[in-house]
DOBASE-464638 format. One record per residue: residue number from 0; y, z, x of N, C-alpha, C, O in turn. Coordinates in steps of 0.05 Angstrom, whole numbers, plus 5000, padded with zeros to 4 digits. Each point is the difference from the previous one (the first is absolute). Last residue first. Layout:
% residues N
SITE   i n_py n_pz n_px ca_py ca_pz ca_px c_py c_pz c_px o_py o_pz o_px
SITE NUM    Y    Z    X     Y     Z     X    Y    Z    X    Y    Z    X
...
***
This chain:
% residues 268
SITE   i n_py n_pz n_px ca_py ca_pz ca_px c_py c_pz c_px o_py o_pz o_px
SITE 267 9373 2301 7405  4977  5003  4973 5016 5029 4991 4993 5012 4980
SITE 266 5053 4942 5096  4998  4985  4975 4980 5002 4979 4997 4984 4982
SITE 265 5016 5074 5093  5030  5003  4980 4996 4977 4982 5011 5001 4978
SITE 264 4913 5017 5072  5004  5023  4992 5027 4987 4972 5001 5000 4976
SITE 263 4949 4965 5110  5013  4979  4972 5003 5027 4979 4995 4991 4978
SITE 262 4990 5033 5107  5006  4969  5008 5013 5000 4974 5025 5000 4996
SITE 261 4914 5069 5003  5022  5001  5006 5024 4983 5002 5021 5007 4990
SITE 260 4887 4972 5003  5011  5010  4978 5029 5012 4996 5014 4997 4980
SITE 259 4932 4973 5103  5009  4991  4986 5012 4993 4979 5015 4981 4997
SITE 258 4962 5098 5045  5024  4991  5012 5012 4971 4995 5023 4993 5003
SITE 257 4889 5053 4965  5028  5012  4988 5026 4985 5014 5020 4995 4987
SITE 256 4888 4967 5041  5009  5004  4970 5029 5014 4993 5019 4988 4988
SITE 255 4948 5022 5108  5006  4975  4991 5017 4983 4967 5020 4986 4995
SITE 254 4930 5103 5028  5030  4993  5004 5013 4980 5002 5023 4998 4993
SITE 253 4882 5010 4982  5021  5021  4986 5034 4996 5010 5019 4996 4986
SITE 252 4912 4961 5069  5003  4989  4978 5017 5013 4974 5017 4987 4986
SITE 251 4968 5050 5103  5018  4981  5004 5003 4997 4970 5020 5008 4988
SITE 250 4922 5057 5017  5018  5007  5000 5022 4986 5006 5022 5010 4995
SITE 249 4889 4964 4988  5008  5013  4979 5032 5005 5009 5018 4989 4986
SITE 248 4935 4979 5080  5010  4979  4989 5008 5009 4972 5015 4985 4988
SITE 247 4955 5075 5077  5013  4991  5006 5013 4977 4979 5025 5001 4997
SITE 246 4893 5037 4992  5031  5018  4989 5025 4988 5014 5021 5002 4987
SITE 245 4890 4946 5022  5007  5002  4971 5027 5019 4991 5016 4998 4981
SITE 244 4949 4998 5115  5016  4975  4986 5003 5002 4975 5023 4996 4993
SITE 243 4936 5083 5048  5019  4986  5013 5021 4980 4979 5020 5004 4987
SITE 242 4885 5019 4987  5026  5021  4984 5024 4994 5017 5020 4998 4986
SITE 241 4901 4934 5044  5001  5023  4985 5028 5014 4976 5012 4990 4982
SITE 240 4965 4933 5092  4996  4992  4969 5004 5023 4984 5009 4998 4977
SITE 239 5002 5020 5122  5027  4987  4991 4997 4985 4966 5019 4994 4986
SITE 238 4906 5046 5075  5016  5022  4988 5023 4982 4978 5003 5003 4976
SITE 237 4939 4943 5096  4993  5007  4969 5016 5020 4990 5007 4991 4978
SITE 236 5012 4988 5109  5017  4987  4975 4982 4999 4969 5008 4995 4977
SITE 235 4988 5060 5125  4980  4993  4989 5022 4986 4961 5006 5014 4980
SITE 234 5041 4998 5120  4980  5024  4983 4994 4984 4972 5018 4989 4987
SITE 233 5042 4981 5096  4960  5008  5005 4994 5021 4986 4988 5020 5007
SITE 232 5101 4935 4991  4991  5022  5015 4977 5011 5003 4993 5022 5008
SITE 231 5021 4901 4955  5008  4997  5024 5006 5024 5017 5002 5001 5025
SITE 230 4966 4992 4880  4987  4986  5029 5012 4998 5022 4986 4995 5019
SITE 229 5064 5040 4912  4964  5011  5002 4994 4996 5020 5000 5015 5020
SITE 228 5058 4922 4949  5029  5021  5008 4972 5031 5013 5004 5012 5021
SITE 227 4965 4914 4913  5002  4998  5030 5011 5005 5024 4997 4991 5023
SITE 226 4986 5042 4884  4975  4992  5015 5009 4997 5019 4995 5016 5019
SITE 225 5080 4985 4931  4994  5031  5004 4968 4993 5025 4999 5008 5023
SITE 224 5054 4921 4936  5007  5004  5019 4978 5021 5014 4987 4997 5020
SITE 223 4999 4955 4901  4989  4993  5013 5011 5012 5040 4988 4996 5021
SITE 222 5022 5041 4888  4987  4991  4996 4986 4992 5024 4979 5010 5007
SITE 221 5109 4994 4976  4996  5029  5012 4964 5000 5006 4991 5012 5020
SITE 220 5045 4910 4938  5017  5009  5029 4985 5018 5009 4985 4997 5020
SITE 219 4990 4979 4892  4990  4984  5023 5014 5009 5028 4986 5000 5020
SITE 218 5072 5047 4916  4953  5002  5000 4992 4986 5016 4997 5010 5022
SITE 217 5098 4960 4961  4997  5038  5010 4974 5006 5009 4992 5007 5023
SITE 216 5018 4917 4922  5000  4990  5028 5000 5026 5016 4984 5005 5018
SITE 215 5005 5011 4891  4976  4990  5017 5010 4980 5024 4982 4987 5012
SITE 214 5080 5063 4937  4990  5021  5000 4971 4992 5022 4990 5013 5018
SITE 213 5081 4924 4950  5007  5016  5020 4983 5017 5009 5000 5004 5025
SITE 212 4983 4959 4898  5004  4978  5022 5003 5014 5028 4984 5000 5018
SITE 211 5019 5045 4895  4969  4995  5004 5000 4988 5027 4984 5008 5017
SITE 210 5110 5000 4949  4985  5027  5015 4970 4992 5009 4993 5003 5023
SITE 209 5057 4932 4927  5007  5004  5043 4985 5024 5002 4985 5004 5019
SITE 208 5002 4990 4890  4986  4969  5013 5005 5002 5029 4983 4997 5018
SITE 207 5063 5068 4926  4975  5008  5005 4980 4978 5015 4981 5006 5015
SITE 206 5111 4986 4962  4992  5020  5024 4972 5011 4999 4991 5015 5017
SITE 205 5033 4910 4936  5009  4999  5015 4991 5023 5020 4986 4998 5020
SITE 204 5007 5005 4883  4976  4987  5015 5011 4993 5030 4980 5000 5014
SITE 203 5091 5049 4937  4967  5017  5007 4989 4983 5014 4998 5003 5024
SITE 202 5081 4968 4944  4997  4998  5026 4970 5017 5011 4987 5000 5021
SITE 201 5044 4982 4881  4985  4982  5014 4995 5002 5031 4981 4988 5011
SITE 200 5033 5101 4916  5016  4984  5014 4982 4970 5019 4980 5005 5014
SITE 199 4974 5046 4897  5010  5006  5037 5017 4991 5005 5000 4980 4985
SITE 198 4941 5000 4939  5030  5010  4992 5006 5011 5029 5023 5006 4998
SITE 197 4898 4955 4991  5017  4984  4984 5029 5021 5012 5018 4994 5015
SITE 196 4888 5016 5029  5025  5015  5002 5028 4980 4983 5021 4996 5012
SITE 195 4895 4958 5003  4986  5036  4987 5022 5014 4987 5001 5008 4977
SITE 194 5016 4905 5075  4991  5000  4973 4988 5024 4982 4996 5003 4976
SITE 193 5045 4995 5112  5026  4991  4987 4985 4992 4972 5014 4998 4980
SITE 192 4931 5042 5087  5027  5013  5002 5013 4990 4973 5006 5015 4981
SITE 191 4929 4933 5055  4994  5018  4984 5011 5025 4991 4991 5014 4981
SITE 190 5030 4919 5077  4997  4981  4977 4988 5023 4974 5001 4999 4975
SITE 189 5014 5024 5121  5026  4999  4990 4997 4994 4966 5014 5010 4982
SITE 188 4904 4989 5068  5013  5025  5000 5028 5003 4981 5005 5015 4981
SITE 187 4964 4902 5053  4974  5008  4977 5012 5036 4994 5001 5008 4976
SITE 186 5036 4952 5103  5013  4978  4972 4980 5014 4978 5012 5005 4979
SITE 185 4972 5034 5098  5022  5012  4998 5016 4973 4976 5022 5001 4990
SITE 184 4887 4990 5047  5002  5018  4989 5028 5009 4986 4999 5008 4977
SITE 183 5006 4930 5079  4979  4984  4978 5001 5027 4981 5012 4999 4979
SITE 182 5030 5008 5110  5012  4981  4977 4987 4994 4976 5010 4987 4982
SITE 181 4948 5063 5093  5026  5019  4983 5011 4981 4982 5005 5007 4977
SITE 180 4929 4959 5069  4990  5014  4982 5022 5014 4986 5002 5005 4976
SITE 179 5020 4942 5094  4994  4984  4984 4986 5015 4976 5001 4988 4979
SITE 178 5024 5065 5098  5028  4987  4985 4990 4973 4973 5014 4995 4980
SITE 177 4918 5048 5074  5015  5024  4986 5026 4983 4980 5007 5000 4976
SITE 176 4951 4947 5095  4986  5008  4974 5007 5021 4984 4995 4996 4977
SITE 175 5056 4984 5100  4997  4976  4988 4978 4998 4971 5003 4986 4980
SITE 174 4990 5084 5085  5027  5004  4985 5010 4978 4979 5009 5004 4978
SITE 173 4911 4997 5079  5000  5016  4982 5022 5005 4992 4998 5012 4979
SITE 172 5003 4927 5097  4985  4984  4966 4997 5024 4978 5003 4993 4977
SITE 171 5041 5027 5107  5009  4990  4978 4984 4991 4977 5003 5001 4976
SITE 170 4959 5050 5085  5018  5011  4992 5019 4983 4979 5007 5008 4977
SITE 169 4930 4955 5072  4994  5016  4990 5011 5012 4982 4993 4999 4976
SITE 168 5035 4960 5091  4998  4976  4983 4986 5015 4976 5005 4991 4977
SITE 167 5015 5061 5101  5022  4992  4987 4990 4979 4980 5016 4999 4982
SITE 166 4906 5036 5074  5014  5014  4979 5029 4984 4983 4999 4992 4977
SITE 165 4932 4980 5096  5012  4983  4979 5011 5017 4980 5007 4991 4978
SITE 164 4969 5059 5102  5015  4972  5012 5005 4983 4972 5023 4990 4998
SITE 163 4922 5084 4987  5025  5005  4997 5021 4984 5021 5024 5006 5002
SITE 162 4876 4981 4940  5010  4994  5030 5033 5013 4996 5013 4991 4981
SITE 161 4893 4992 4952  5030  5001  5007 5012 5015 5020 4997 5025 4999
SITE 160 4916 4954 4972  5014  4979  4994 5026 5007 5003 5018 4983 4998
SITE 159 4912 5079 5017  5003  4990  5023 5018 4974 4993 5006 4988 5020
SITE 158 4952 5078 4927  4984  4981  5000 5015 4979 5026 4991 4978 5007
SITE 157 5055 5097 4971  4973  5014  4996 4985 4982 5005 4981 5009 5012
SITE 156 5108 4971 4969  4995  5013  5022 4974 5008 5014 4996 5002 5024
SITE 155 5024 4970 4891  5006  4968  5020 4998 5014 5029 4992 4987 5020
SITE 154 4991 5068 4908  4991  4986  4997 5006 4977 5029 4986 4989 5017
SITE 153 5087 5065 4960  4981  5009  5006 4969 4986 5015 4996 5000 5025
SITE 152 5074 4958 4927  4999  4996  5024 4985 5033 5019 4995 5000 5024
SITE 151 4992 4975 4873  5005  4980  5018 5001 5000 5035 4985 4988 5015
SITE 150 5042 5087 4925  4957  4998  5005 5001 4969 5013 4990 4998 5023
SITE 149 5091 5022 4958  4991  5019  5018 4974 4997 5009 4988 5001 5022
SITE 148 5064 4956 4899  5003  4987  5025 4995 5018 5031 5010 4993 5021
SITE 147 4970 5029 4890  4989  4972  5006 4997 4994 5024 4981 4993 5015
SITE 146 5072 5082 4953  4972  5001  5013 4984 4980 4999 4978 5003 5011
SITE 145 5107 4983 4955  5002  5018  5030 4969 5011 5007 4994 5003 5024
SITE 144 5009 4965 4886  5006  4970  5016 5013 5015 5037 4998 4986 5020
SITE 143 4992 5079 4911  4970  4985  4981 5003 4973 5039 4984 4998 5019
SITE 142 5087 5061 4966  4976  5020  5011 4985 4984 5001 4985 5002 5019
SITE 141 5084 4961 4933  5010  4999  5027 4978 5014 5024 5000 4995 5024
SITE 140 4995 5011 4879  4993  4967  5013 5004 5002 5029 4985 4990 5016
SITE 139 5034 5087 4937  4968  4990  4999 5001 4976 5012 4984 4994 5018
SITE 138 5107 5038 4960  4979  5007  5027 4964 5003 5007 4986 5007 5019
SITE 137 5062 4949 4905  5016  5000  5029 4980 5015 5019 4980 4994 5013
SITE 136 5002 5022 4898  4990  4975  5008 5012 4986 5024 4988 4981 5009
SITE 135 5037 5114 4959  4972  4999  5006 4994 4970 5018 4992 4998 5023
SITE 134 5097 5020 4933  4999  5002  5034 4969 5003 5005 4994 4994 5023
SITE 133 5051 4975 4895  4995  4982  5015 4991 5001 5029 4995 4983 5017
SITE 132 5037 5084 4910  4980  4978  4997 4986 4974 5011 4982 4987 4992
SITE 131 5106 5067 5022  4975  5025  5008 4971 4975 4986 4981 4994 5015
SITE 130 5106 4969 4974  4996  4995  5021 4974 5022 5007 4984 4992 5017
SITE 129 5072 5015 4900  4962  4979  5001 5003 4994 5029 4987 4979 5001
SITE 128 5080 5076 4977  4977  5014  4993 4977 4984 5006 4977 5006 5008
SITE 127 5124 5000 5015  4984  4977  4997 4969 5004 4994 4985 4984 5010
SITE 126 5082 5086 5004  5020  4980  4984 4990 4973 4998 5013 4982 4989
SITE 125 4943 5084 5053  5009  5014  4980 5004 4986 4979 4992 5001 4976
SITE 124 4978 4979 5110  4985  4996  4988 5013 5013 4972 4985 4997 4981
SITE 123 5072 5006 5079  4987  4973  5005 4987 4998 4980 5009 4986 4982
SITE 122 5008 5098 5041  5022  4983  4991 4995 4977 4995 5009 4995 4977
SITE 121 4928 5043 5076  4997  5006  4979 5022 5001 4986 4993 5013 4980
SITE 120 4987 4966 5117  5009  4980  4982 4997 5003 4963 5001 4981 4984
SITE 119 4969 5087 5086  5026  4991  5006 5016 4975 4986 5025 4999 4998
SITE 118 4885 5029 4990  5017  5018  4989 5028 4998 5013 5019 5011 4989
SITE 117 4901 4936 5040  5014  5000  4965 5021 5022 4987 5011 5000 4979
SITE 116 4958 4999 5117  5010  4977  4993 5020 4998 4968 5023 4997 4992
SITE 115 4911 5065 5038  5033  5017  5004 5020 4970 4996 5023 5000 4991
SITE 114 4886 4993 4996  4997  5016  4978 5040 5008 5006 5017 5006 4983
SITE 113 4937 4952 5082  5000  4977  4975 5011 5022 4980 5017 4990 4986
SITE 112 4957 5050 5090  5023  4985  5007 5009 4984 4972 5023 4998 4993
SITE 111 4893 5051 4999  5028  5016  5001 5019 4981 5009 5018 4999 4982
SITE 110 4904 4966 5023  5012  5001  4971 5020 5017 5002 5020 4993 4989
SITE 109 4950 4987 5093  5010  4982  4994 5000 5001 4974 5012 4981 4991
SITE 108 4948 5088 5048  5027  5002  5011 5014 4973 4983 5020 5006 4987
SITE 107 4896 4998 4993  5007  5036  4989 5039 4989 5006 5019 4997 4985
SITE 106 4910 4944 5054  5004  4996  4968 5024 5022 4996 5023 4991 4994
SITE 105 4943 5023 5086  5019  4973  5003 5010 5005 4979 5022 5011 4997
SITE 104 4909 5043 5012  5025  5017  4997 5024 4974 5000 5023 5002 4991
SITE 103 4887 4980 5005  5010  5002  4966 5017 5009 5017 5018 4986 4991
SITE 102 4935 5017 5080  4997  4972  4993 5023 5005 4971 5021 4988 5005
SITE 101 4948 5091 5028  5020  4992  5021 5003 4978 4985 5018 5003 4985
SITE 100 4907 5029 4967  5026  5019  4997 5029 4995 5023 5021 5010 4994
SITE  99 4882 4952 5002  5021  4986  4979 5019 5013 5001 5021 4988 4997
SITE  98 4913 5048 5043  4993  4983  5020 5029 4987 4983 5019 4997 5015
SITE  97 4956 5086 4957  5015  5000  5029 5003 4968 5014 5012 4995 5022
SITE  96 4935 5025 4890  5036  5001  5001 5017 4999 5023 5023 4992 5002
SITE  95 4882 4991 4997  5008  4974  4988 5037 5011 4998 5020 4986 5005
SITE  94 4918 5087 5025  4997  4982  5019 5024 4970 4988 5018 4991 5014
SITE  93 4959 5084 4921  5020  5007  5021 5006 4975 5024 5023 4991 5004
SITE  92 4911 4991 4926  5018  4995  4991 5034 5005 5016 5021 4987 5000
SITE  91 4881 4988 5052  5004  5021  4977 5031 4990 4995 5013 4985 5014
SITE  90 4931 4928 5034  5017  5029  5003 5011 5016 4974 5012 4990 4981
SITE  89 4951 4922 5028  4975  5023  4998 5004 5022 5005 4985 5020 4997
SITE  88 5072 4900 5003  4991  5005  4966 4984 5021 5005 4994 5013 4980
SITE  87 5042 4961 5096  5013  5013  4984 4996 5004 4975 5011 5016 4985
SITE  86 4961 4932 5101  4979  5023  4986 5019 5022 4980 4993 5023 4997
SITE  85 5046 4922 5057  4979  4977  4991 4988 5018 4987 4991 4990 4980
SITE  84 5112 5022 5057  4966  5017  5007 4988 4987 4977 5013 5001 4979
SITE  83 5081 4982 5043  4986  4982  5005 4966 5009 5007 4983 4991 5015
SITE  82 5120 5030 4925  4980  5007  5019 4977 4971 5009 4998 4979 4988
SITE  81 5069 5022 4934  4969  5033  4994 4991 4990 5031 4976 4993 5002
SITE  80 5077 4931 4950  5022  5031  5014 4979 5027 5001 5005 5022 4992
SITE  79 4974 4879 4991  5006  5014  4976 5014 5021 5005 5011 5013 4982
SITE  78 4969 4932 5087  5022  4985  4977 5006 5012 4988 5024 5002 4994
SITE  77 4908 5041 5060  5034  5002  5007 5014 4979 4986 5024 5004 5000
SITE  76 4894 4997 4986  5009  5019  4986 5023 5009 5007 5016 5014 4987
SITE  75 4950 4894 5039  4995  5016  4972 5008 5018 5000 5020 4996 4987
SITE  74 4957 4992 5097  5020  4989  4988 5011 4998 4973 5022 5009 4996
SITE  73 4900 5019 5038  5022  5017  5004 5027 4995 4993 5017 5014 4990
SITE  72 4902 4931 4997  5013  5031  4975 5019 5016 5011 5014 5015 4987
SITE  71 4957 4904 5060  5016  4988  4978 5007 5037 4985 5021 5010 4991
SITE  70 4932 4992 5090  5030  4997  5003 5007 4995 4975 5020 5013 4993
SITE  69 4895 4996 5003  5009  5028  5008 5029 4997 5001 5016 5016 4988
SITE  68 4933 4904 5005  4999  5014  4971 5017 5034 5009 5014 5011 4984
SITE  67 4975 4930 5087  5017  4989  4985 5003 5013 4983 5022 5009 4996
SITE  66 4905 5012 5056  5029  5015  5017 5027 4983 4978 5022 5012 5000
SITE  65 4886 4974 4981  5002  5028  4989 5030 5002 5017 5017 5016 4991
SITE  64 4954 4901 5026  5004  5002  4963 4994 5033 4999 4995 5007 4977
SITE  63 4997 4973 5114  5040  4984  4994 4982 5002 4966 5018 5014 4990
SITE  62 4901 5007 5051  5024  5018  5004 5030 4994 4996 5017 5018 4998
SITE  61 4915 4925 4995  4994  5008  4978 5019 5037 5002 5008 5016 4983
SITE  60 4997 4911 5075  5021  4983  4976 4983 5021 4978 5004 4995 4976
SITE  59 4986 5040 5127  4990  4981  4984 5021 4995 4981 5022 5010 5004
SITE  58 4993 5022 5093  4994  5009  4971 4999 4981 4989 5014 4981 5005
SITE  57 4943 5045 5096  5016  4987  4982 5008 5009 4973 4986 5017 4990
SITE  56 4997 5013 5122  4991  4997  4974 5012 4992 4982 5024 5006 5000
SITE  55 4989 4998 5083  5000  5030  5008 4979 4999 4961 4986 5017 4989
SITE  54 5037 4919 5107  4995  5002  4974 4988 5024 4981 4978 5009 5005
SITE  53 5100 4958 5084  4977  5016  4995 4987 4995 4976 5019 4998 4984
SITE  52 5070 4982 5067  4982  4985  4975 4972 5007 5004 4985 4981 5004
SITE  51 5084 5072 5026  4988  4980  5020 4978 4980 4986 4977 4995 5006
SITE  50 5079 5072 4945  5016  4989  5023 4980 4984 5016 5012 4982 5012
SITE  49 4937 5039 4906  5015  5009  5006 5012 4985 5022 4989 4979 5008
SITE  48 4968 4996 4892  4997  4992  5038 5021 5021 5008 5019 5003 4985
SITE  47 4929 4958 4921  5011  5019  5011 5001 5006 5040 4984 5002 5018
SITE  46 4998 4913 4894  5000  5015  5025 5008 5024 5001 5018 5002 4982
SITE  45 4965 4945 4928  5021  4998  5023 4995 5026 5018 5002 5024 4994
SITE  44 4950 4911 4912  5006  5030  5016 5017 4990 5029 5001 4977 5010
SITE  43 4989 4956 4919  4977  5018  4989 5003 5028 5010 4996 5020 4985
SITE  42 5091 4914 5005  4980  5010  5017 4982 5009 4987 5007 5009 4978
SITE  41 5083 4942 5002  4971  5002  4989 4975 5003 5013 4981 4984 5000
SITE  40 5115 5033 5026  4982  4982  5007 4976 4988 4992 4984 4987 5014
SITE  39 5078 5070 4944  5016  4982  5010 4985 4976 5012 5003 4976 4996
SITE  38 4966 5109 4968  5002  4978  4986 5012 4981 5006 4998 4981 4985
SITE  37 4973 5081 5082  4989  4989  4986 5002 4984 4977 4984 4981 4996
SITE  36 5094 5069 5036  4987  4972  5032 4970 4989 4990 4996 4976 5004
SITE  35 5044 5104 4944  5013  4963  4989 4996 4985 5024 5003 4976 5000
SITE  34 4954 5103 5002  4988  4985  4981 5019 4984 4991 4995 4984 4982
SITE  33 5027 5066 5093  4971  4989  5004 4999 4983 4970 4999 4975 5002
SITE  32 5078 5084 4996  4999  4963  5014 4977 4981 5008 4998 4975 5002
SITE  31 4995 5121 4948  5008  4979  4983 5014 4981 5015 5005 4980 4987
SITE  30 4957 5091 5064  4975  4975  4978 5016 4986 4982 4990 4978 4992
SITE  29 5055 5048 5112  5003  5006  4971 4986 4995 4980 5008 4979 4990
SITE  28 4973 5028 5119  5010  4991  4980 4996 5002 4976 4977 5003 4990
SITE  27 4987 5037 5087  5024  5006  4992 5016 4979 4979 5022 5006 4990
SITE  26 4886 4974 5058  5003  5024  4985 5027 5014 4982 4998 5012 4978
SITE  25 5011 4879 5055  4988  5023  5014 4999 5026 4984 5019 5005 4985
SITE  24 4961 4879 5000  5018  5020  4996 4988 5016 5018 4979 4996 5012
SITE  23 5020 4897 4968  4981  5030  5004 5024 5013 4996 5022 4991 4993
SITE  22 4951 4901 5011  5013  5028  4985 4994 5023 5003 4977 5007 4995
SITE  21 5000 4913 5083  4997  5007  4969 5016 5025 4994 5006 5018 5015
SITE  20 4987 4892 5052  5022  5025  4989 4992 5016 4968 5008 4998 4977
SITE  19 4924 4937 5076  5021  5020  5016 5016 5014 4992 5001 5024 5008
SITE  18 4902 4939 4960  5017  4998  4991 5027 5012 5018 5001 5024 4996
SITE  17 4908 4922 5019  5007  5022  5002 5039 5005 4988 5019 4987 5007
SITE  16 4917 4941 5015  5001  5001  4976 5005 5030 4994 4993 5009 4978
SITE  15 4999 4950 5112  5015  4979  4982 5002 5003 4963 5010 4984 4984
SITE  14 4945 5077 5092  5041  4998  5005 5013 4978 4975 5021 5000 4988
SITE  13 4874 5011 5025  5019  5016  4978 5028 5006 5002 5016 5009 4984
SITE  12 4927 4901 5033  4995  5024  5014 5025 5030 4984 5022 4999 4988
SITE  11 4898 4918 4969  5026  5004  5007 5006 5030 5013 4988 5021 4993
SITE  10 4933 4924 4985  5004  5010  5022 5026 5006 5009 5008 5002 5023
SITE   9 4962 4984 4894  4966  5022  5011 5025 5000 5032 5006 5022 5011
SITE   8 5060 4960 4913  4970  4978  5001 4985 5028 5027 5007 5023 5006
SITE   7 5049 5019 4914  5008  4994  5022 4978 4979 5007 4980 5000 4986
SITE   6 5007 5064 4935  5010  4969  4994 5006 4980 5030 4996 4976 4999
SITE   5 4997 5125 5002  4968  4981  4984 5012 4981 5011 5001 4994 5024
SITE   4 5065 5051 4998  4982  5005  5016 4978 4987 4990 4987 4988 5016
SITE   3 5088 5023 4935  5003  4972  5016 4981 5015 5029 5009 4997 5023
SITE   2 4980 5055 4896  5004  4973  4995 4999 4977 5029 4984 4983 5006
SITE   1 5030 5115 5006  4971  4985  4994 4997 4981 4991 4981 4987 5010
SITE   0 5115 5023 5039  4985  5014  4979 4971 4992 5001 4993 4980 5013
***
């Protein structure tokens, strides 16, 4: 660097302060690995070199903070399920429907499934009325803590901290958290079942406490599978925070619920 060119003594020869393996890259590489080989290395700028290490020009660390901010929104909006065009707030109202109108069809399909769910277990709900009161806060939680656990390893993807050689450990520790959230929630859930709902049958707080439980190890699962089940077919795992995982896990968690309800049916 210019640094260790001042600083060097007057007669040092430049093999000896010349740097050999430096970081570089070639034209074809991807800006968002250019700019985690710069944060990684805490580089000011990094080479550009073609096949014959040629020096073809560099990018600066003032180019990796426009090439990061570009990746972070894209990313962003495929969590939010609208695509990945950066310039969408400036697009006419037609432009904004075509871009959201594929992304919501997930939503669309996965409330209908939910919607045929409930209606198959509508006997169920007949002869147990307050179980329909309990299905918002189920499957909110289970949506709320499954995209936790997406943007997480999203994220972990994107910044290069996660490696799909340490996936399995991965994988568990998010289940291992689901299950420790499902229990906490799913005692505070039950507890409120059985004090709101005086007159219920007592096994309520029960199926509603395993349901919450069940519903967020279900979440963190799907949560953390869907991203990386993505990646490995090389397509882009931001999508997987979107309308994906949230209907998916609507539609385990819903069933999860009734079939537990089912369970204890003959003793409530």
């Amino acid at each position: 660097s210019l640094r260790d060119l001042v600083t060097a003594p007057a007669g040092a020869e430049l093999k000896g302060i010349m740097e050999r393996n430096v970081v570089s890259v070639t034209p074809d590489r991807d800006q968002e690995e250019v700019a985690r080989l710069v944060s990684q290395y805490n580089l000011l700028a990094i080479p550009v070199v073609d096949n014959n290490s040629t020096l073809l020009g560099i990018v600066t660390v003032d180019d990796v903070v426009d090439v990061i901010r570009e990746e972070a929104t894209e990313d962003f909006l495929q969590m939010a399920g609208i695509g990945k065009d950066r310039e969408i707030l400036m697009k006419s109202t037609f432009d904004n429907v075509k871009l959201r109108l594929p992304w919501l069809f997930a939503s669309w399909i996965g409330g209908t499934i939910a919607a045929y769910i409930i209606g198959t277990f509508e006997p169920l709900l007949e002869s147990v009325i307050v179980l329909a009161a309990f299905i918002p806060v189920i499957i909110g939680m289970g949506g709320n803590v499954g995209t936790q656990s997406s943007t997480i390893i999203v994220r972990g993807f994107a910044t290069g901290r996660l490696q799909l050689s340490k996936i399995g450990s991965v994988i568990w520790k998010e289940m291992r958290v689901g299950l420790i959230l499902g229990i906490f929630y799913g005692i505070l859930l039950g507890a409120v079942a059985m004090l709101k709902f005086i007159d219920a049958p007592p096994e309520l707080g029960l199926v509603v406490g395993l349901a919450i439980c069940v519903s967020m190890i279900i979440a963190t699962s799907i949560g953390t599978l869907v991203p990386i089940v993505l990646r490995k077919l090389d397509v882009d795992p931001a999508i997987a925070s979107g309308p994906f995982v949230t209907t998916a896990i609507d539609i385990f968690g819903l069933l999860a619920y009734f079939l537990i309800a089912v369970s204890f049916i003959s003793s409530i």
